[in-house]
N, C-alpha and C positions, 0 to 999 in steps of 0.2 A: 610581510604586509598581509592582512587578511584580506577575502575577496570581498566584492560588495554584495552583497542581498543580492538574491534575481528574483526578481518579475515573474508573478503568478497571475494573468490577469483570469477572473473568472468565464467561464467557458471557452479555454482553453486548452484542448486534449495535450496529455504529457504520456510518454513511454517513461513508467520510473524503473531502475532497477539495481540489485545490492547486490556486492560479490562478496565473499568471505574472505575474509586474507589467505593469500597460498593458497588457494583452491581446497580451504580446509571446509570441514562439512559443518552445516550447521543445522542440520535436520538427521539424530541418526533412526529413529525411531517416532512411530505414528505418534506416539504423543507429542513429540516436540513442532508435529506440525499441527494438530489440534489447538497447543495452547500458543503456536503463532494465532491461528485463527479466533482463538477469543482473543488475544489483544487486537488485531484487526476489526474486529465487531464492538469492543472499546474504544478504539480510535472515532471508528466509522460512526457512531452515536456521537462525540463530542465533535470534530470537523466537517464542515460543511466541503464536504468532496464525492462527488459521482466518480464511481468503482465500475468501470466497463467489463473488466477481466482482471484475470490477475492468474500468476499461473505460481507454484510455489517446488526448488526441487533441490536436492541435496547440499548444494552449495551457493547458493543462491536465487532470489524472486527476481518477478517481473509484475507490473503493474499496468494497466493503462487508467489512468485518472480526468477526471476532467474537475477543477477547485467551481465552488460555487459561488453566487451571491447569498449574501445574507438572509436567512429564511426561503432559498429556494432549495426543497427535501430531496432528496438522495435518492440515487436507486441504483441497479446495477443487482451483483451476484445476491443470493440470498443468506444472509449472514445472520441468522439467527437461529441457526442450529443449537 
């Protein structure tokens, strides 16, 4: 049975965070975390989501998010490196 959707209500802080399977890595080298960081700065341009922190390390991230209302602009870390 799949689960149901959950509830994102706008300005509401979230802790997200991804573990790798087995504790396997999934960052072995600077570039593999560079070009997380440009899909995060892809993401971050299409979804309206405020980025407080985010911390990113060998085998998994951490996030703190807070989901927006419609046309209210984003901020948080600077991601246009």
């Amino acid at each position: 049975m799949p689960r149901r959707p959950r509830l994102c209500p706008a300005g509401t802080c979230f802790h997200v965070i991804n573990r790798a399977v087995a504790r396997l890595t999934l960052f072995e080298k600077q570039e593999d975390y560079e070009a997380f960081e440009r899909v995060l700065k892809l993401a971050h341009e299409r979804v309206p989501l405020r980025i407080y922190a985010y911390c990113v390390m060998p085998n998994h991230w951490h996030f703190v998010v807070q989901p927006q209302t419609k046309g209210e602009k984003g901020s948080g870390p600077d991601l246009s490196k």
